[in-house]
Every structure is written in C-alpha cells, then in structure tokens.
PyMOL Python script that loads the backbone (N, CA, C, O; Angstrom):
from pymol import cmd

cmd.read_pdbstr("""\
ATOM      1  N   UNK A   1     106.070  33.404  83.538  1.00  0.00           N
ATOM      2  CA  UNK A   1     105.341  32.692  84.561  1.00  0.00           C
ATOM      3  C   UNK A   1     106.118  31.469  85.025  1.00  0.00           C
ATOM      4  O   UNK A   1     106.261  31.094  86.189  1.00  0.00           O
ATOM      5  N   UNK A   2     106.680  30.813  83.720  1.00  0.00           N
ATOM      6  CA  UNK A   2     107.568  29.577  84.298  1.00  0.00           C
ATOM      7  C   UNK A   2     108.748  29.847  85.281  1.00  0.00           C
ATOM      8  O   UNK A   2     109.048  29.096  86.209  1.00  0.00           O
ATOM      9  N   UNK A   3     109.399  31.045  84.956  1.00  0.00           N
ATOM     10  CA  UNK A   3     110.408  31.717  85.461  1.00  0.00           C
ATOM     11  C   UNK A   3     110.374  31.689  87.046  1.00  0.00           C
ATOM     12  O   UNK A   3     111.246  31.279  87.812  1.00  0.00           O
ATOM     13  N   UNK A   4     109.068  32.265  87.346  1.00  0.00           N
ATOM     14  CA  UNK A   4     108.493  32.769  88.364  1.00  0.00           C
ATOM     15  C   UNK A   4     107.996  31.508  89.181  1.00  0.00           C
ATOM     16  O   UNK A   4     108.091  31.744  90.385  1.00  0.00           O
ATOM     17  N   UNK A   5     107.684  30.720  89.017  1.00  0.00           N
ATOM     18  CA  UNK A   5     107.282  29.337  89.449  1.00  0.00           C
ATOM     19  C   UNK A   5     108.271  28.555  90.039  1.00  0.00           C
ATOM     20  O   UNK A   5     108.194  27.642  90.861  1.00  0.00           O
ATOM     21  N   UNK A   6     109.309  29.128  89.416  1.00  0.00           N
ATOM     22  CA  UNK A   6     110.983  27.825  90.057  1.00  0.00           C
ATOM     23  C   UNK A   6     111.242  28.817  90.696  1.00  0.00           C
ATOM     24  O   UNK A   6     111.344  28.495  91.880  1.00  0.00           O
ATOM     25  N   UNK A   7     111.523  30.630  90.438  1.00  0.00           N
ATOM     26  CA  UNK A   7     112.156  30.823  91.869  1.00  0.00           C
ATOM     27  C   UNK A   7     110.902  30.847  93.306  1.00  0.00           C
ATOM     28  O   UNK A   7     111.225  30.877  94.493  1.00  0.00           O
ATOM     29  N   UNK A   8     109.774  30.830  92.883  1.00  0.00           N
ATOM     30  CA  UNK A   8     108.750  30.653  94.034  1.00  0.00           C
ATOM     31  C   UNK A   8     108.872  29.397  94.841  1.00  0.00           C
ATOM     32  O   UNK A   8     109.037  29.317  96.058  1.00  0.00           O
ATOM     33  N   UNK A   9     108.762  28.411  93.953  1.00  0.00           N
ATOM     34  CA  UNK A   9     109.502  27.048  94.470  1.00  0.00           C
ATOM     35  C   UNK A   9     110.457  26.518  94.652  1.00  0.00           C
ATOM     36  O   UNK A   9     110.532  25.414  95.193  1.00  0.00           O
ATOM     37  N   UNK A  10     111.296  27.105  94.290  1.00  0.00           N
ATOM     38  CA  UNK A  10     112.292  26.212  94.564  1.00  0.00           C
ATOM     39  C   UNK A  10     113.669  27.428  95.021  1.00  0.00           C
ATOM     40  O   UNK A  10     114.121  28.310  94.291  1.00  0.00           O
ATOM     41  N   UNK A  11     114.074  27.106  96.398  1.00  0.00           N
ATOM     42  CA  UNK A  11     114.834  27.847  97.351  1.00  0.00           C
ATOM     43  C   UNK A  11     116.106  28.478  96.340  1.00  0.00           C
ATOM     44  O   UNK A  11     116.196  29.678  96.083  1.00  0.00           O
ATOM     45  N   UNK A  12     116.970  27.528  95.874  1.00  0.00           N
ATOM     46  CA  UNK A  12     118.024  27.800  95.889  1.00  0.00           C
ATOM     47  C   UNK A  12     118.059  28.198  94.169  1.00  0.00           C
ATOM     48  O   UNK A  12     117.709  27.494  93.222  1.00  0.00           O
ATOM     49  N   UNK A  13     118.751  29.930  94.176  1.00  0.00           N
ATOM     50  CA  UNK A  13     118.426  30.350  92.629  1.00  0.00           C
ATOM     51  C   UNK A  13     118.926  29.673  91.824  1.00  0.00           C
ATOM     52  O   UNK A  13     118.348  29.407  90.770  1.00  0.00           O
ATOM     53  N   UNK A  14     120.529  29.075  92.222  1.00  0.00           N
ATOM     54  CA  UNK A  14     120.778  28.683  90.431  1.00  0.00           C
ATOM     55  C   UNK A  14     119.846  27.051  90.264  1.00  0.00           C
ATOM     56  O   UNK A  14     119.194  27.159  89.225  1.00  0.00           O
ATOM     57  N   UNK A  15     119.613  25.817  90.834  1.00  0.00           N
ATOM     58  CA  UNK A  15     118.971  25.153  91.031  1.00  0.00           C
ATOM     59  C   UNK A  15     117.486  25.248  89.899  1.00  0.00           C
ATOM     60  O   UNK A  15     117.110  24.543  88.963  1.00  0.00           O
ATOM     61  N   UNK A  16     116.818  26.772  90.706  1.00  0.00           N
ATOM     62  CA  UNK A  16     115.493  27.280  89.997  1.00  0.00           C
ATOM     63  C   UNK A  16     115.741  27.963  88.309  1.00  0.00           C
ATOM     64  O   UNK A  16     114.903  27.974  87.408  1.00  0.00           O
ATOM     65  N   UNK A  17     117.212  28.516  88.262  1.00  0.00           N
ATOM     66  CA  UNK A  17     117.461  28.728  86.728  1.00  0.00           C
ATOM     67  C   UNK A  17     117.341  27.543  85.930  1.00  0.00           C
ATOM     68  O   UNK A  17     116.428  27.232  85.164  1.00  0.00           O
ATOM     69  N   UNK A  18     118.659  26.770  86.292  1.00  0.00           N
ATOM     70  CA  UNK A  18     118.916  25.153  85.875  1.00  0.00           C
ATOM     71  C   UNK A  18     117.484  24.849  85.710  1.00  0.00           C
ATOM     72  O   UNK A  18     117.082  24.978  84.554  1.00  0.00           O
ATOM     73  N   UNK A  19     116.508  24.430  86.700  1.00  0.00           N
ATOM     74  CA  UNK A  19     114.865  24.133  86.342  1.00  0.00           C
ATOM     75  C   UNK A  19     114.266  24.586  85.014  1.00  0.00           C
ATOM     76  O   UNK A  19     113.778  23.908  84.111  1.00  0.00           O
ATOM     77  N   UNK A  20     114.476  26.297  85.157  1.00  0.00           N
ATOM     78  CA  UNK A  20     113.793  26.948  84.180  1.00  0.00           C
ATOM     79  C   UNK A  20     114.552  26.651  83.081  1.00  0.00           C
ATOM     80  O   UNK A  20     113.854  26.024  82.284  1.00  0.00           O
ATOM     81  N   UNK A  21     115.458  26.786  82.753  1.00  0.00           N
ATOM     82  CA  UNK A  21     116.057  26.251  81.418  1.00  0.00           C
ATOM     83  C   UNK A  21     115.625  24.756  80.723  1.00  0.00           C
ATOM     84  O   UNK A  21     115.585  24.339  79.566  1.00  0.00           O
ATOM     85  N   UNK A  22     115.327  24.187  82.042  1.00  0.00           N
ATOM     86  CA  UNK A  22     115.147  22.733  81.698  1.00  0.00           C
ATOM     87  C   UNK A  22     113.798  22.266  81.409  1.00  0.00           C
ATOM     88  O   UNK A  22     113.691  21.078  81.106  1.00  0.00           O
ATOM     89  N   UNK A  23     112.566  23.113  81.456  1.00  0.00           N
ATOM     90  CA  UNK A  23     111.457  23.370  81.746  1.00  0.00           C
ATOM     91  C   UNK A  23     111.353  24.069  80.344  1.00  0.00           C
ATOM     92  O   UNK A  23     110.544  23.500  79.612  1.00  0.00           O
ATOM     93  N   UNK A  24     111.886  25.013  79.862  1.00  0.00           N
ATOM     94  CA  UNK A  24     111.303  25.628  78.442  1.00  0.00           C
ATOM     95  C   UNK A  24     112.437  25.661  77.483  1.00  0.00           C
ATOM     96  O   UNK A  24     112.553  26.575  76.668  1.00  0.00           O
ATOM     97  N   UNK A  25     113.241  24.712  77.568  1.00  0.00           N
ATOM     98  CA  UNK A  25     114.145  24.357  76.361  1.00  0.00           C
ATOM     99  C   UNK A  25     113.718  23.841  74.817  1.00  0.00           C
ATOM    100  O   UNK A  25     114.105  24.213  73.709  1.00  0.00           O
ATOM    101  N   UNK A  26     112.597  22.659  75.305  1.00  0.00           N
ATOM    102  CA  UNK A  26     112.070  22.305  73.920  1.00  0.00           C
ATOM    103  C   UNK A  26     111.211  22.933  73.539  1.00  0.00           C
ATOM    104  O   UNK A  26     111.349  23.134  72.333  1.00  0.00           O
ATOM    105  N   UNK A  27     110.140  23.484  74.035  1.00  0.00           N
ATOM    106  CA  UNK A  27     109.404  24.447  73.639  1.00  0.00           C
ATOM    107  C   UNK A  27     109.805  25.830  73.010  1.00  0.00           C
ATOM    108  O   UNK A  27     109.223  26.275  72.021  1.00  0.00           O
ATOM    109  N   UNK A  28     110.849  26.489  73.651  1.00  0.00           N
ATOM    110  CA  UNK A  28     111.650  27.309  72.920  1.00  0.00           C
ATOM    111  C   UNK A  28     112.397  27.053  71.990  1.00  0.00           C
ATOM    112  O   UNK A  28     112.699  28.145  71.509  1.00  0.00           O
ATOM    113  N   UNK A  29     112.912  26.218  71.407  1.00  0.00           N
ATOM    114  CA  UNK A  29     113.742  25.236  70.567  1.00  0.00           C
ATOM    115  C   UNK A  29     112.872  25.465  69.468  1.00  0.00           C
ATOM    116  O   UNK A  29     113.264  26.124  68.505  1.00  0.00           O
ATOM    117  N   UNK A  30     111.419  24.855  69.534  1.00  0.00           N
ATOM    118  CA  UNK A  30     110.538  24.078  68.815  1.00  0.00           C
ATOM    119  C   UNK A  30     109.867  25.856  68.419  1.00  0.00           C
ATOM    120  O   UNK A  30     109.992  26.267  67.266  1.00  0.00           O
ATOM    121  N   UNK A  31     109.456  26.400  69.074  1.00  0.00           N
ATOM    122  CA  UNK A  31     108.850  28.023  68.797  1.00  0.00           C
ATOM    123  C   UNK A  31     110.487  28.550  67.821  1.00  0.00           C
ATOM    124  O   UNK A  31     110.164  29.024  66.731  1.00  0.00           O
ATOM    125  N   UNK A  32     111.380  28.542  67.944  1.00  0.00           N
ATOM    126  CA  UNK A  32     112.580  29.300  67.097  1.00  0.00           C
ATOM    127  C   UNK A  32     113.039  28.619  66.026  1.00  0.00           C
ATOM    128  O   UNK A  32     113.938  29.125  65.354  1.00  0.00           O
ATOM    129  N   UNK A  33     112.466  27.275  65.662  1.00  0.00           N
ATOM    130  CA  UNK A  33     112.792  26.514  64.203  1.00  0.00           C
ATOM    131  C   UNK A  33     111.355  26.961  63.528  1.00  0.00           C
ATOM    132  O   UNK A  33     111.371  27.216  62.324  1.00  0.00           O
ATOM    133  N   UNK A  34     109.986  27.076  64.330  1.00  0.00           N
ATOM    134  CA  UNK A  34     108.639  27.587  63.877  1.00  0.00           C
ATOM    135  C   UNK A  34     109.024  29.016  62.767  1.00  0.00           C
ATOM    136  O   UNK A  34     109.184  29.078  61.548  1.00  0.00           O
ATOM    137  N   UNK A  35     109.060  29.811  63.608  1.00  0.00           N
ATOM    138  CA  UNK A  35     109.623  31.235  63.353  1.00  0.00           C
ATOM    139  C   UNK A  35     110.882  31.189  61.834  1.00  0.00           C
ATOM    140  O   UNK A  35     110.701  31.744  60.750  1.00  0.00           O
ATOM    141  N   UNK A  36     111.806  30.551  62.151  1.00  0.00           N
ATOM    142  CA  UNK A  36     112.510  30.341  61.280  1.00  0.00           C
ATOM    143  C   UNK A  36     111.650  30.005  59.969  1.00  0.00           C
ATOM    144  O   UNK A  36     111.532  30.854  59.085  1.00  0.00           O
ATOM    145  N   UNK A  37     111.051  28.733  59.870  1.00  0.00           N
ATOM    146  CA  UNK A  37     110.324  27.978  58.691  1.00  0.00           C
ATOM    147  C   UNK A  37     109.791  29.202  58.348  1.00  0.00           C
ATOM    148  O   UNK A  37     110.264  29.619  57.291  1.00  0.00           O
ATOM    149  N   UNK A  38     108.979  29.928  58.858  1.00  0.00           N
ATOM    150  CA  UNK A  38     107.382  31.099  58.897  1.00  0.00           C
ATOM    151  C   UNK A  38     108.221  31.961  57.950  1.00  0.00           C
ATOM    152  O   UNK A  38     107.843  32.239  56.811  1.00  0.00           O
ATOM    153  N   UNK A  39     109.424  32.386  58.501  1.00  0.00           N
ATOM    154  CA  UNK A  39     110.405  33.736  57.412  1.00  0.00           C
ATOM    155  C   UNK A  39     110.480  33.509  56.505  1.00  0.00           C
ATOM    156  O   UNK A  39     110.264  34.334  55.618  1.00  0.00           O
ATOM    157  N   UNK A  40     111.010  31.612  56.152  1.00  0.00           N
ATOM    158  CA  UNK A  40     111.603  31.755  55.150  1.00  0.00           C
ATOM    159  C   UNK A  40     110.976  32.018  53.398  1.00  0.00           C
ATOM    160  O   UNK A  40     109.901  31.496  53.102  1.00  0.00           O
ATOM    161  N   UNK A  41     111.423  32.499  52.785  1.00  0.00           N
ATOM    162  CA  UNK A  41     110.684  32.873  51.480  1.00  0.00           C
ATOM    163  C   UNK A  41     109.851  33.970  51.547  1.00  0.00           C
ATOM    164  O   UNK A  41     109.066  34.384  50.694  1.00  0.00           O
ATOM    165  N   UNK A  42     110.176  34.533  52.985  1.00  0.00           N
ATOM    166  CA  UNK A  42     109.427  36.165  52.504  1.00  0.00           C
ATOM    167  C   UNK A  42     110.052  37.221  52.409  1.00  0.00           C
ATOM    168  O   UNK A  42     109.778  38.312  52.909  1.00  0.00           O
ATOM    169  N   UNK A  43     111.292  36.795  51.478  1.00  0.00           N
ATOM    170  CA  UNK A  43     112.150  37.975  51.735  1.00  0.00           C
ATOM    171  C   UNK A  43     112.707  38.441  50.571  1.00  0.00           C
ATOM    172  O   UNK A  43     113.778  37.876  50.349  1.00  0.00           O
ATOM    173  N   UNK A  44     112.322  39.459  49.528  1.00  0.00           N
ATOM    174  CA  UNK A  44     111.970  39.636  48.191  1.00  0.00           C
ATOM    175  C   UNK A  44     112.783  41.050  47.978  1.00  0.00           C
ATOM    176  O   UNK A  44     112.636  42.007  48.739  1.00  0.00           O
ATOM    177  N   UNK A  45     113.697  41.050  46.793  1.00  0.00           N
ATOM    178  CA  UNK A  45     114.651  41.973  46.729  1.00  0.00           C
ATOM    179  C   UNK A  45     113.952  42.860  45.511  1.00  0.00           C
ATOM    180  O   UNK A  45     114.209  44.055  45.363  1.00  0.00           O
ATOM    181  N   UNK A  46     113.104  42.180  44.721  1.00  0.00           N
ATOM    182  CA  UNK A  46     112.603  43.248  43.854  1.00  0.00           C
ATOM    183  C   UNK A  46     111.093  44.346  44.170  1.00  0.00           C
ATOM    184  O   UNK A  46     110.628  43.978  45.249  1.00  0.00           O
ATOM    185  N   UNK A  47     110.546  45.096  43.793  1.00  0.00           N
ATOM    186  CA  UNK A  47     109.371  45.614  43.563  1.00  0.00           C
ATOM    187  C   UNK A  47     107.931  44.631  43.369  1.00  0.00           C
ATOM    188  O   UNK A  47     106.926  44.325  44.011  1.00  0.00           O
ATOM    189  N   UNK A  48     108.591  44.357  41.975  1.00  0.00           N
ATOM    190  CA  UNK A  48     107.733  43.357  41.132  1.00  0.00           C
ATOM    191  C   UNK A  48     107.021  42.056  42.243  1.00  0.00           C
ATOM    192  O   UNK A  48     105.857  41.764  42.518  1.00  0.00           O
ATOM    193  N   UNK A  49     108.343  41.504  42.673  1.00  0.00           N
ATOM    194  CA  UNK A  49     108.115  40.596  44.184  1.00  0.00           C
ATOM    195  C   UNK A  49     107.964  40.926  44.956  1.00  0.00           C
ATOM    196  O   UNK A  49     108.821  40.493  45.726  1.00  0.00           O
ATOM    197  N   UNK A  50     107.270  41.589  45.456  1.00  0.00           N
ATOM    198  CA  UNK A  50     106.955  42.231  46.860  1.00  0.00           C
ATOM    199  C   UNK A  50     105.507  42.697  46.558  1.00  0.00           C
ATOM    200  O   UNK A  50     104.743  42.812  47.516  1.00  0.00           O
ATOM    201  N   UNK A  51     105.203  42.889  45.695  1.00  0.00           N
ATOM    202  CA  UNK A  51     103.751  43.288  45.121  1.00  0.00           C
ATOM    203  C   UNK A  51     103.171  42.110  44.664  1.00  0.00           C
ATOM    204  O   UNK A  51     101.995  42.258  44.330  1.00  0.00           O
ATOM    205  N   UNK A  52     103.777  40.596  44.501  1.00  0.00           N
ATOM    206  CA  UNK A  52     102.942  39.844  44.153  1.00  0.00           C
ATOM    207  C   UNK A  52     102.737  38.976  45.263  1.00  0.00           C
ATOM    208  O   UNK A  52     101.744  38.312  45.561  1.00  0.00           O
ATOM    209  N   UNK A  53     103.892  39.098  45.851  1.00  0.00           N
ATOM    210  CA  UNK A  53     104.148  38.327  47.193  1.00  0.00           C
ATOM    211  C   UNK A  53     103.079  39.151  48.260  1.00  0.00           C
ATOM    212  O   UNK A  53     103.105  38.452  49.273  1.00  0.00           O
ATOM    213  N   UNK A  54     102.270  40.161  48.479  1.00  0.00           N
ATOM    214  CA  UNK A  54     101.558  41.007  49.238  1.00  0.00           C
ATOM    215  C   UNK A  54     100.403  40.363  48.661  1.00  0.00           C
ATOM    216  O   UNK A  54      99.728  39.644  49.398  1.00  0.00           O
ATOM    217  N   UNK A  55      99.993  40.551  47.153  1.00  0.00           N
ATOM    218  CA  UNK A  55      98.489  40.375  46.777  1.00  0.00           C
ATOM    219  C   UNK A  55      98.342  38.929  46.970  1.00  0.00           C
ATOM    220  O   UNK A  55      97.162  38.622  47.142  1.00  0.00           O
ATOM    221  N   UNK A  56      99.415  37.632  47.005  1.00  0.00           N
ATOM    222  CA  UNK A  56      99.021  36.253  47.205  1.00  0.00           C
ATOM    223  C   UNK A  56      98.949  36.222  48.761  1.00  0.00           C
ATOM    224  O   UNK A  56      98.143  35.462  49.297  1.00  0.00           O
ATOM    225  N   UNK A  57      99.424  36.690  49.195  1.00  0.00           N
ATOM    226  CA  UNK A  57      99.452  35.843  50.819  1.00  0.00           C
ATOM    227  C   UNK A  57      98.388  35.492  51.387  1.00  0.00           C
ATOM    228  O   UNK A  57      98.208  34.315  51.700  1.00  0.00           O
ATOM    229  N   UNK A  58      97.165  36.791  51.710  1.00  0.00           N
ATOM    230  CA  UNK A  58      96.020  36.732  51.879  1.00  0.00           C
ATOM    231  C   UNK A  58      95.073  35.155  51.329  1.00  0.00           C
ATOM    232  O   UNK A  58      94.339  34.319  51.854  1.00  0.00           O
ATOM    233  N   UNK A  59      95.672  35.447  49.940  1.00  0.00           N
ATOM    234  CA  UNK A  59      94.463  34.426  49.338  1.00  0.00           C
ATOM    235  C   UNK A  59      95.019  32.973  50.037  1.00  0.00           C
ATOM    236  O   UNK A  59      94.142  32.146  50.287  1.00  0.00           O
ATOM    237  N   UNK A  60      96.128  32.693  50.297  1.00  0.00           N
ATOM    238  CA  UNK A  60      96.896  31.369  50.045  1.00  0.00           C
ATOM    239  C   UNK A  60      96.948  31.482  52.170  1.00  0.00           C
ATOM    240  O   UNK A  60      97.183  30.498  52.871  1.00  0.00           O
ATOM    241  N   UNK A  61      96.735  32.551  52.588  1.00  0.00           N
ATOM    242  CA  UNK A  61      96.354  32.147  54.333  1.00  0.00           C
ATOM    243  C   UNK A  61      95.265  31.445  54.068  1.00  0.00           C
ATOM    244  O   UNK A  61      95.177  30.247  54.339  1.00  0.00           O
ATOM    245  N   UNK A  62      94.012  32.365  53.320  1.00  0.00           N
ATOM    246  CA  UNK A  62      92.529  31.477  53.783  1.00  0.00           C
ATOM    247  C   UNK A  62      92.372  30.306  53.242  1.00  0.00           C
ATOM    248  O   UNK A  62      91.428  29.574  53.540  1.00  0.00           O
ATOM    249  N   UNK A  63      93.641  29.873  52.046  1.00  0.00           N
ATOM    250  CA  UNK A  63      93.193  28.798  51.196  1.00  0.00           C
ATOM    251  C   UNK A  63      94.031  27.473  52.178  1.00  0.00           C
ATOM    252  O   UNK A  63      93.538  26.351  52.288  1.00  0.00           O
ATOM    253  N   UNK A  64      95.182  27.827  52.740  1.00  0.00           N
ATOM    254  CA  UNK A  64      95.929  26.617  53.420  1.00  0.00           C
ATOM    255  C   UNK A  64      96.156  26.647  54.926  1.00  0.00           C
ATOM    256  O   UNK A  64      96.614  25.761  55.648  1.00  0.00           O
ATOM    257  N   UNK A  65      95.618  28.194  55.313  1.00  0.00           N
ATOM    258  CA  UNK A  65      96.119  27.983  56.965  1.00  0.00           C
ATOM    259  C   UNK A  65      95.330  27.041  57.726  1.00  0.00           C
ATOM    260  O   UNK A  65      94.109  26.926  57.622  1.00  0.00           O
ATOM    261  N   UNK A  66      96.155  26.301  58.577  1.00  0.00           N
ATOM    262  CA  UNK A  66      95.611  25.961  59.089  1.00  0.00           C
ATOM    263  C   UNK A  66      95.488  25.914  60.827  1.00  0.00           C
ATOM    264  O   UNK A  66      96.495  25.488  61.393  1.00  0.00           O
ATOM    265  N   UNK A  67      94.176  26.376  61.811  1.00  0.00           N
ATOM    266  CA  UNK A  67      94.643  26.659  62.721  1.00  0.00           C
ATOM    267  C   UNK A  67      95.056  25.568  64.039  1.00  0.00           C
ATOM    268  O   UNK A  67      95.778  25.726  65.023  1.00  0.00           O
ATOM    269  N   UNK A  68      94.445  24.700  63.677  1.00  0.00           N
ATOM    270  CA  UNK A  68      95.015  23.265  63.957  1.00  0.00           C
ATOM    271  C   UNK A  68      96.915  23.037  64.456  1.00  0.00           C
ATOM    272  O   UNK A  68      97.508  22.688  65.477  1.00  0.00           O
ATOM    273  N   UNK A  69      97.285  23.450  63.134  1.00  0.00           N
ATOM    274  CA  UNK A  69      99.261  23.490  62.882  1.00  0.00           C
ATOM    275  C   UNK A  69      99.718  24.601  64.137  1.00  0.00           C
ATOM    276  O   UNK A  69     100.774  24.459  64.754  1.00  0.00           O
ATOM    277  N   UNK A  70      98.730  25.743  64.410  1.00  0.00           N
ATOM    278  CA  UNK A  70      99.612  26.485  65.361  1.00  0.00           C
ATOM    279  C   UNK A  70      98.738  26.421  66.915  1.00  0.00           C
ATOM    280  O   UNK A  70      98.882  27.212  67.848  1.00  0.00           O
ATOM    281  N   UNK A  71      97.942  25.402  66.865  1.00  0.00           N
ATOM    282  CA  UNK A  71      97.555  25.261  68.646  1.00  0.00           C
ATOM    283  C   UNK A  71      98.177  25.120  69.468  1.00  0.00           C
ATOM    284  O   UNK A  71      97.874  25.671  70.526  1.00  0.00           O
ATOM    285  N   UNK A  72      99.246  24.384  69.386  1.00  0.00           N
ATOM    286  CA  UNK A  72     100.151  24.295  70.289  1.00  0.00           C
ATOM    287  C   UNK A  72     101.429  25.202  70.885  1.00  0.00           C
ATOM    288  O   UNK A  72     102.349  25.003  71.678  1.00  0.00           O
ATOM    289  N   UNK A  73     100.960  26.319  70.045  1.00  0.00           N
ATOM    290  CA  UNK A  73     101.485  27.313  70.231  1.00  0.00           C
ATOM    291  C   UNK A  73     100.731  28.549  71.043  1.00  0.00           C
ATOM    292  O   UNK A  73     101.198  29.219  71.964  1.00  0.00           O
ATOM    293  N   UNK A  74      99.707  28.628  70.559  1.00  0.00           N
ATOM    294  CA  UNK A  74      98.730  29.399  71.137  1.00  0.00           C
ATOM    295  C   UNK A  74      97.695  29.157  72.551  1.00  0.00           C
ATOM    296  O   UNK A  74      97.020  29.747  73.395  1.00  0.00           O
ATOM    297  N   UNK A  75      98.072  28.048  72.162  1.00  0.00           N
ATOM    298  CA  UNK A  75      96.965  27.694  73.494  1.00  0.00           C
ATOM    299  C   UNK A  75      97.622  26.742  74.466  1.00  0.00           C
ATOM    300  O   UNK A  75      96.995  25.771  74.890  1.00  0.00           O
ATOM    301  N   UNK A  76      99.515  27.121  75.021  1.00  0.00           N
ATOM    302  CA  UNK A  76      99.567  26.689  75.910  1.00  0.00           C
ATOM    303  C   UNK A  76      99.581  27.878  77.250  1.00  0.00           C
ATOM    304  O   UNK A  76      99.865  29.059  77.450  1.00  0.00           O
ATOM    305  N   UNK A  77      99.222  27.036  77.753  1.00  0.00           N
ATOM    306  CA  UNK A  77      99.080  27.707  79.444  1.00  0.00           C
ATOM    307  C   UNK A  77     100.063  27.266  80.523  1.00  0.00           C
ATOM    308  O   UNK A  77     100.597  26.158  80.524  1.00  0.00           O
ATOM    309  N   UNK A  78     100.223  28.023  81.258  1.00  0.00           N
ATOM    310  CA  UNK A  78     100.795  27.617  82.496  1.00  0.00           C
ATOM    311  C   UNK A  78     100.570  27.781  83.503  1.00  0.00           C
ATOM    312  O   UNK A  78     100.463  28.885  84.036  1.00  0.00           O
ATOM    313  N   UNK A  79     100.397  26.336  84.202  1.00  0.00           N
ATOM    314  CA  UNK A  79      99.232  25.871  85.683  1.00  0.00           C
ATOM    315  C   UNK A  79     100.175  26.600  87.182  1.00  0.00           C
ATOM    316  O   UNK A  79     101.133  26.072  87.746  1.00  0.00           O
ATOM    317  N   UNK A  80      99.548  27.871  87.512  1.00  0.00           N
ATOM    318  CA  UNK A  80     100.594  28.359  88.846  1.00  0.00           C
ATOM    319  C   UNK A  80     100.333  27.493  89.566  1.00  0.00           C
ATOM    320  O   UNK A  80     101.342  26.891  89.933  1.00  0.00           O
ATOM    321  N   UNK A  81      99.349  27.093  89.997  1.00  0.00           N
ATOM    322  CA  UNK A  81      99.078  26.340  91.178  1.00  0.00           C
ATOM    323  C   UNK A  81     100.138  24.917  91.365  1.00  0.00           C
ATOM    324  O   UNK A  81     100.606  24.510  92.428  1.00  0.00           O
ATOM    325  N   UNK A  82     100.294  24.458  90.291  1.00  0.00           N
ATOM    326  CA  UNK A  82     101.336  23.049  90.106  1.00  0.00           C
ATOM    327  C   UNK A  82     102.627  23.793  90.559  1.00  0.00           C
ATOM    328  O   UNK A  82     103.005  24.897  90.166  1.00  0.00           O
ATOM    329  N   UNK A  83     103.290  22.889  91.553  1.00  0.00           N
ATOM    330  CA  UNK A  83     104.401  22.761  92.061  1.00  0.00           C
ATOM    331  C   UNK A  83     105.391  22.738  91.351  1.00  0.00           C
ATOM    332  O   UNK A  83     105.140  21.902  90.483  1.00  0.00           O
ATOM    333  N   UNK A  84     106.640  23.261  91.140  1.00  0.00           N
ATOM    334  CA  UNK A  84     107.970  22.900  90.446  1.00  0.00           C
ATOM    335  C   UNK A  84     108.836  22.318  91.502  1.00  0.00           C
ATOM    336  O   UNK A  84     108.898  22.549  92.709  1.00  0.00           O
ATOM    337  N   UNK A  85     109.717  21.215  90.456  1.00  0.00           N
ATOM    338  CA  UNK A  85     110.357  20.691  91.633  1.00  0.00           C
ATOM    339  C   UNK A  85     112.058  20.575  90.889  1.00  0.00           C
ATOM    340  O   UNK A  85     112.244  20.391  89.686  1.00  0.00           O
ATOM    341  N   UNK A  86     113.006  20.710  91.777  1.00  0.00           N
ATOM    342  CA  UNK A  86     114.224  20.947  91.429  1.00  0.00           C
ATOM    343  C   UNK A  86     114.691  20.039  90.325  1.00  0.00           C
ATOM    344  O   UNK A  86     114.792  18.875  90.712  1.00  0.00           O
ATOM    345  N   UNK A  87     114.980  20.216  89.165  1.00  0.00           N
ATOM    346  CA  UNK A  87     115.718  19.310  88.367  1.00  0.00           C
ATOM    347  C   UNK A  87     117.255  18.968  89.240  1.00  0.00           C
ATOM    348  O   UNK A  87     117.535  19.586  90.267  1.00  0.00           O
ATOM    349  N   UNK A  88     118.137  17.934  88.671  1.00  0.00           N
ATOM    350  CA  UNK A  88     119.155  17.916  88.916  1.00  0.00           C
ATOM    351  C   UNK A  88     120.237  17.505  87.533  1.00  0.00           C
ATOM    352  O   UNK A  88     121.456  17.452  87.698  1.00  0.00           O
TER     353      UNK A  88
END
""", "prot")
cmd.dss("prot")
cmd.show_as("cartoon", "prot")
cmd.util.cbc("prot")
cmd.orient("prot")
C-alpha cells in the first residue's frame, strides 16, 4: 500500500522509490531484528529437545505473552487518503 501511495503521488518513479524506501526503512529494520529475537532459541538438534521445547511453549505463551509487546506490529495501518510527498 505504501508502495502504491508514492508511485500514485508522486510523478517521478525513482523519486517515489527513494520515498518508499525512506518511508518503511525503520519499520522494516525494526520487524527483521523482531523476527530475528522470536527464532532465536528455537532451534533444537536433539529429539529429547524438541519434545520438551513443543510441550513448554504453549504453557510459557499463556504464562508471558504479551499482546501489548506486538501492537505495533499488528495494528499498523496505512492512511490512503494521506498524501505522500517527495523525500529528497
């Protein structure tokens, strides 16, 4: 949608790339260190670990998730109606 917003607005393509890059850099940044953290430690070379690591997860989502930590992930939107305007 962001994509779509700079070349709608804004004439000249590379200009509207440059925008879009500049427009979802930290957010993409910030979503691919998320992802990263989320992997790490689930990655279990034995049997034994992989069967204990399956029967805890469940308990230890309902005991610590929290959905608060990933709102800002989930619940952003993007306003078509708002104008983009050329970075430089």
């Amino acid at each position: 949608m962001v994509l779509a917003k700079c070349l709608r607005d804004i004439p000249d393509a590379e200009h509207a790339f440059a925008t879009y890059e500049q427009l979802r850099r930290t957010r993409t940044v910030k979503m691919y260190d998320a992802g990263r953290r989320g992997d790490s430690g689930k990655h279990v070379t034995g049997s034994l670990q992989q069967w204990f690591r399956d029967l805890t997860t469940p308990l230890f989502l309902k005991l610590f998730a929290n959905p608060k930590a990933s709102d800002w992930m989930y619940s952003y939107r993007v306003e078509w109606e708002k104008n983009v305007s050329a970075s430089r």
